[in-house]
C-alpha positions, 0 to 999 in steps of 0.5 A: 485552592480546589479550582486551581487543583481541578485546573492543574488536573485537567490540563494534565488529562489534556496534555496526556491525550494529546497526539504525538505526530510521528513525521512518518507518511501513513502510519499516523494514520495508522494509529488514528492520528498519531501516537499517545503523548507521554508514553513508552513506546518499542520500535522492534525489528529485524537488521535492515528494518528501518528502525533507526531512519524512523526513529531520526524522522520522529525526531526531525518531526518534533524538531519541526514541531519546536520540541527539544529532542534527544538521540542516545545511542548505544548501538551507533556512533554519531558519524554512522547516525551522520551519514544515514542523515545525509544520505535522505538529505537530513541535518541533526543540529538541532537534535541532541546526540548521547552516544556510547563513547561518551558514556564509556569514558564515564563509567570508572574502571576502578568499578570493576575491582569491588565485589559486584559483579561489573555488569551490574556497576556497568548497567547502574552507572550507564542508566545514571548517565542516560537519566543525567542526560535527560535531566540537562536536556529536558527533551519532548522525544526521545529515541534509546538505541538500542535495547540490545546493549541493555540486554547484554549488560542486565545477563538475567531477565529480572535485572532487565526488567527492574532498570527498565522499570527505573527508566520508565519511572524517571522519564515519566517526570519529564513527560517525554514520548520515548521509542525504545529500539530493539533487534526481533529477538523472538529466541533470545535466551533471557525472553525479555521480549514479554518484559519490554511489552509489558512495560511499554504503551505500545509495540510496532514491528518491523519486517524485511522479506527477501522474495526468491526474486525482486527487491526486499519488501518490507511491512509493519503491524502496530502489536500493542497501542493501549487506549487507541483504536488502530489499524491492525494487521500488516501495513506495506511501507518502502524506505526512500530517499526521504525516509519511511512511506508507510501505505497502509492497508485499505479498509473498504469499510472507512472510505464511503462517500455519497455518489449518484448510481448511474449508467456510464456511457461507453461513446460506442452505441452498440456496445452500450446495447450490449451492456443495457446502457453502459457501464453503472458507478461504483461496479467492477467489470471483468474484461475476459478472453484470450491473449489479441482479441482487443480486451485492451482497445476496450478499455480505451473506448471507455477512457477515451469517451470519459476524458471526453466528458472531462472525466479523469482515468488512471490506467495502469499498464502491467503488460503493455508499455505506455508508448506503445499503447499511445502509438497503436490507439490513434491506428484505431482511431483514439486520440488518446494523446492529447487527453494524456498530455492534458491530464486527465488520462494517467497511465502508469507503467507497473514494473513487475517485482519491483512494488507491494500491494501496498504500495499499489493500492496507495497509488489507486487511492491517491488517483481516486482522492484526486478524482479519478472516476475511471481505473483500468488494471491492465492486466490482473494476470500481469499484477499477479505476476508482479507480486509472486509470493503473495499470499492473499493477493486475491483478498487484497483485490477484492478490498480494493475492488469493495474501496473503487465500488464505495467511492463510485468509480468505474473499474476495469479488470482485464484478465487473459485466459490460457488457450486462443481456440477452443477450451479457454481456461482463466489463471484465478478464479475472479468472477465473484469479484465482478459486477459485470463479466464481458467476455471475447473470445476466438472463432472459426467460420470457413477458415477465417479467424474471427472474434466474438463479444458477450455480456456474461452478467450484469449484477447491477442492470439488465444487458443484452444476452446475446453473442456478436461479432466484433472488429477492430478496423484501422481509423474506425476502432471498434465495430460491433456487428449484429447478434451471430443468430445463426451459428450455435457453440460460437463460446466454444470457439468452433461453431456450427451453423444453424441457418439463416440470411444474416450476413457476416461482417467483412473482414477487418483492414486491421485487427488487434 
């Protein structure tokens, strides 16, 4: 008799700690492999939010699953839950729907001639109704919709309170994983929202921002999950055809993986002298200077060599659209065409306002899992400006720098400096972020426009520390000339002359 009670309690421990898969893309991995089982959970947010495509995809998720569901519905009519199905190309057959006309029909109207107040009668009778419903149907999930209604049936918070109470109590007996939707009522009048959270097992918010321009984005933050270690702080997530896509926020911490730390070659011998080797695994480089000096042209010398090598690059172009880079390397003397038709060179082109940094890192993440070894963000002036109003677009950077470095992938970053001659002043302030800084800049010699490349730093090697010229010239690409020995203040873009014999490169047939 005591073995088949310390069965019966044990099996009960295991169906409590199983996971319950919520069906929605990346927030599972939000709450570290889905959410607790047998429990109460609040889905809050504001108008707009996604809560109830969300909710339909916990559902479909359990349906998949072979688990009997239910929808109750106060809020929306079984036509408007229709349509929302629709429009993702969703059907609801296999989920039971319980909607307020239904229960309006029940509830008698005589109830409102006794004594008690018919608020009270009302909420009784529908709680009745709702837990009748459950009895029938025996669902595993269940989604309520919405808590609202309940709010303005119970008029005071105590009575809220105690029916909600009774709810969870009865579902308890079926064992059912529950989502219970409600408005973000942070200045509701009865303050129910601290009765609700402490009834539930876990809270997750939702978000809709409106920025001054660009599309609505919108992000998530799981407040309150007992017993489960999750990812806190505020998770970016789009609704698409298809439903909810969470992206959540890369914690550079959780992705190490084991690479070997060596120099990568850039294929261009010069400019490998420059940067002792080439560029090393796992480091961030800052390519620096003003607008035309051929900051893109070398990032593509590195993509190029690397596709060369079999070496998959993800290029994403913020300033510069794809068919024009493509059609301005071979000039340069860059078959970058074929590597891209092949697969191995990816470029995206990064619409401004139209993606959240969230989103973003997702896309960087999904190349490096894909194994990518090389990531170029052209430029970080044109993702700054494709996220106006972010506040900590810098941290945000740095995480995915810290992310790239720990999977062992070269990154470059282009940043383009206000000003061509003289003074250069950069937009932020990102060098710490780098490993290696590269600068080019602007110079004048007898009237002639030239340019100038430079290794600043090189945290993970030696480099060479001197300034040379460089040219872009048609069908050659990249020329790097010998060190600009006999000029001082070349970095400050008008240089004087120091004296000496060596010669100034020819001019190029064509630059940048």
């Amino acid at each position: 008799m005591s073995d088949k009670k310390t069965d019966k309690k044990n099996e009960i421990t295991e169906t409590s700690d199983a996971r319950c898969a919520s069906g929605v893309e990346g927030l599972d991995e939000i709450v570290d492999g889905g959410l607790p089982g047998d429990c109460l959970y609040l889905l809050q947010g504001d108008p707009g939010s996604g809560k109830t495509t969300l909710a339909l995809q916990f559902l479909l998720e359990g349906v998949r699953r072979g688990e009997r569901t239910l929808y109750i519905t106060l809020s929306e009519t079984k036509a408007e839950l229709l349509k929302v199905a629709r429009s993702h190309g969703w059907r609801l057959d296999a989920i039971s729907l319980f909607e307020l006309s239904a229960i309006e029909s029940l509830v008698r109207p005589e109830a409102h001639t006794t004594v008690f107040h018919s608020s009270e009668l009302e909420l009784t009778k529908v709680s009745d109704l709702l837990l009748e419903e459950t009895r029938k149907t025996q669902p595993t999930r269940i989604v309520f919709d919405s808590l609202s209604e309940f709010r303005l049936m119970a008029e005071t918070a105590l009575r809220y309170r105690r029916q909600l109470l009774t709810l969870k109590q009865e579902l308890a007996k079926y064992r059912s994983t529950v989502l219970l939707l409600d408005d973000n009522m942070k200045n509701n009048r009865i303050g129910t929202d601290a009765h609700v959270w402490s009834l539930t097992h876990g809270v997750i918010e939702l978000e809709q921002l409106s920025p001054d321009y660009g599309r609505s984005r919108r992000r998530l933050r799981v407040k309150k999950l007992r017993g489960v270690k999750f990812r806190e702080g505020y998770h970016d997530y789009t609704i698409e055809t298809g439903g909810v896509r969470v992206f959540p926020r890369i914690g550079a911490a959780e992705y190490r993986t084991a690479f070997r730390h060596e120099p990568v070659s850039s294929g261009h011998l010069d400019l490998d002298d420059l940067l002792g080797g080439g560029l090393d695994r796992g480091t961030t480089t800052i390519i620096l200077g003003p607008a035309g000096t051929g900051k893109s042209t070398l990032t593509i010398q590195y993509a190029t060599h690397m596709a060369q090598r079999g070496e998959p690059t993800l290029i994403f172009a913020f300033d510069e659209i794809p068919s024009i880079l493509l059609t301005r390397a071979p000039a340069l003397g860059f078959d970058i065409a074929k590597h891209v038709e092949s697969g191995v060179i990816d470029i995206q082109q990064v619409d401004p306002a139209e993606i959240s940094p969230g989103e973003f890192g997702m896309r960087v993440r999904r190349g490096v899992e894909a194994g990518c070894k090389l990531v170029i963000i052209d430029s970080l002036n044109g993702y700054m400006n494709a996220m106006p109003g972010e506040k900590y677009l810098a941290n945000q950077l740095h995480e995915l720098s810290a992310y790239l470095n720990q999977q062992g992938v070269v990154t470059i970053f282009v940043l383009t400096q206000h000003g061509l001659l003289g003074p250069s002043e950069s937009p932020m302030d990102l060098s710490y972020l780098a490993d290696t800084v590269m600068n080019v800049r602007y110079f004048e010699v007898g009237g002639v426009v030239r340019q100038a490349l430079s290794v600043i730093k090189k945290r993970s090697g030696r480099h060479e520390k001197t300034i040379r010229e460089f040219t872009l010239e048609s069908g050659r690409g990249l020329c790097i000339g010998p060190p600009l020995t006999q000029f001082q203040g070349v970095l400050s873009g008008t240089p004087l002359f120091n004296g000496g014999t060596e010669q100034m490169m020819e001019r190029p047939d064509a630059g940048r």
